[in-house]
C-alpha positions as CSV (number, residue, x, y, z in Angstrom):
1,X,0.0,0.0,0.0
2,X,2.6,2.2,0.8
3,X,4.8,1.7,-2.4
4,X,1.6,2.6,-4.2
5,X,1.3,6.0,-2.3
6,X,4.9,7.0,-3.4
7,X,4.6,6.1,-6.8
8,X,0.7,8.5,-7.6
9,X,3.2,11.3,-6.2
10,X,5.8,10.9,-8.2
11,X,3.5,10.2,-11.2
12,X,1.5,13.7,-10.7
13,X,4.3,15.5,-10.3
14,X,5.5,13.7,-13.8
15,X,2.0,14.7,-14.8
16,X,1.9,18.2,-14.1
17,X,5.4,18.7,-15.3
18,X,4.5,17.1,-18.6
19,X,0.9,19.2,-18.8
20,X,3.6,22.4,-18.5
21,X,5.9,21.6,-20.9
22,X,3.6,20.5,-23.7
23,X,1.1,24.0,-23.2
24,X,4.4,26.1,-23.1
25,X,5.4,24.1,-26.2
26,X,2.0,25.5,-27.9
27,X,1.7,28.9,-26.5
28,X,5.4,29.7,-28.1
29,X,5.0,28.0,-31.2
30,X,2.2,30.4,-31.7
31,X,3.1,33.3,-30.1
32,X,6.4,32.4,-32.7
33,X,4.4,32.4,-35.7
34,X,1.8,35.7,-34.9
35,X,3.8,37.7,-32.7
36,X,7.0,36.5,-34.3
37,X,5.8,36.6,-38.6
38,X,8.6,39.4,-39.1
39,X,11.1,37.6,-38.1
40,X,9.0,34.5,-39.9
41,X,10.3,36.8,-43.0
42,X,13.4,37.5,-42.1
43,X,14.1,34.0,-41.6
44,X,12.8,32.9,-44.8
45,X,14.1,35.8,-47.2
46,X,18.0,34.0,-45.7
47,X,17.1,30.7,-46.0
48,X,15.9,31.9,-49.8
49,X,19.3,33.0,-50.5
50,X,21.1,30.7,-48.3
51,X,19.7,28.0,-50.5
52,X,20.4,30.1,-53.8
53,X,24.2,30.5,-52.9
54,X,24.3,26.8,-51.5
55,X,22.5,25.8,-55.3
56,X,26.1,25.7,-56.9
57,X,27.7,23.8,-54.2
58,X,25.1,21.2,-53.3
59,X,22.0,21.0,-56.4
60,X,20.5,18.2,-54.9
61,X,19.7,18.8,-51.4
62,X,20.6,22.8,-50.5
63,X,17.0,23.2,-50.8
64,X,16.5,20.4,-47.9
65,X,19.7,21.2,-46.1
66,X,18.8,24.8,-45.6
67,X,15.1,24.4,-44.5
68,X,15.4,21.6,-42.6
69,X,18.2,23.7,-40.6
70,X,16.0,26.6,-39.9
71,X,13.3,24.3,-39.1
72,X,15.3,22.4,-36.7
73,X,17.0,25.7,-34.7
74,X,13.4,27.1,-34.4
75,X,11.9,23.9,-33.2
76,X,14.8,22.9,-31.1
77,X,14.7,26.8,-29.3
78,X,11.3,26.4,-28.8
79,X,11.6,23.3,-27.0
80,X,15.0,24.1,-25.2
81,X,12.7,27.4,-23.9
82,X,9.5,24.7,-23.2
83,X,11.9,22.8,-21.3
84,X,13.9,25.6,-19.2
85,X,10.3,26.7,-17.8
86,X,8.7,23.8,-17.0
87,X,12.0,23.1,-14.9
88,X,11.9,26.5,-13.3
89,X,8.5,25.7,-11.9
90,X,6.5,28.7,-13.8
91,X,3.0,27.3,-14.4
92,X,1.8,28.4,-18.1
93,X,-1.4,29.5,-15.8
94,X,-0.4,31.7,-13.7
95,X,1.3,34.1,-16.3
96,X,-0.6,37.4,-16.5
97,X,-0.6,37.8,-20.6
98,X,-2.0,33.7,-20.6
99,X,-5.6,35.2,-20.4
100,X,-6.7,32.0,-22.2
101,X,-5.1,29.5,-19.7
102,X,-6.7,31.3,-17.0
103,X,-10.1,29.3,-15.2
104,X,-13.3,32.4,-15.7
105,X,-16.6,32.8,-13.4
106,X,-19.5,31.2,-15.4
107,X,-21.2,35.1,-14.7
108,X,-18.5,36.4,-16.8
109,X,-19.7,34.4,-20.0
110,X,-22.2,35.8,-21.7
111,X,-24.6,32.3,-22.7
112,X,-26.8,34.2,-25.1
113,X,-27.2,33.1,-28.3
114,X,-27.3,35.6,-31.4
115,X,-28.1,33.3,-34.7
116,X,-27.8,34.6,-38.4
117,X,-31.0,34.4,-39.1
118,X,-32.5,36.1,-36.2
119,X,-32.8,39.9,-37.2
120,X,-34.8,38.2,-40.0
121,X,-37.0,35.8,-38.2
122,X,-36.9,37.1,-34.3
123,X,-39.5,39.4,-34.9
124,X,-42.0,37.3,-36.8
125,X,-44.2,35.2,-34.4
126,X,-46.4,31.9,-35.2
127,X,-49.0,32.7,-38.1
């Protein structure tokens, strides 16, 4: 009985610290592609001419080479960042600028239901 006990701790802390690292994995890979599209540009107008200039070295694969190289920095920073996080203890939900992570009162939501066709047929009762 006792073993047991140890081992559901040490599997929701595995939990929790998995949950973390896989929601800050999401939150930066988009914060990476909307808050981050100029650098999204940036990124791709070099690898452009990275694989232009890498054309007369290597014609079969500079294409792949170069792309799969800025794919893999980006997705390894992303992960390394995920990673250092999660370690440091900061919970995804309790960051201020998470507002979507964050748990809401059920009075805050507002439960009424607007349909398309109702300025057409809302006034209009049974003939």
């Amino acid at each position: 009985m006792q073993v047991s006990n140890r081992s559901g701790w040490g599997n929701s802390y595995l939990l929790s610290m998995t949950k973390s690292f896989l929601i800050w994995t999401l939150t930066l890979t988009v914060c990476f592609l909307v808050v981050g599209f100029p650098l999204v540009v940036i990124l791709m107008t070099v690898g452009v001419l990275a694989a232009i200039v890498l054309q007369s070295i290597l014609p079969a694969s500079a294409i792949v080479l170069v792309s799969g190289g800025f794919l893999g920095i980006t997705t390894v920073i992303i992960l390394i960042s995920s990673l250092l996080l999660s370690i440091k203890g900061i919970r995804p939900d309790e960051v201020q600028w998470l507002g979507w992570l964050h748990e809401t009162d059920k009075d805050k939501i507002n439960q009424n239901s607007i349909y398309a066709s109702c300025p057409l047929t809302c006034g209009i009762e049974n003939m």
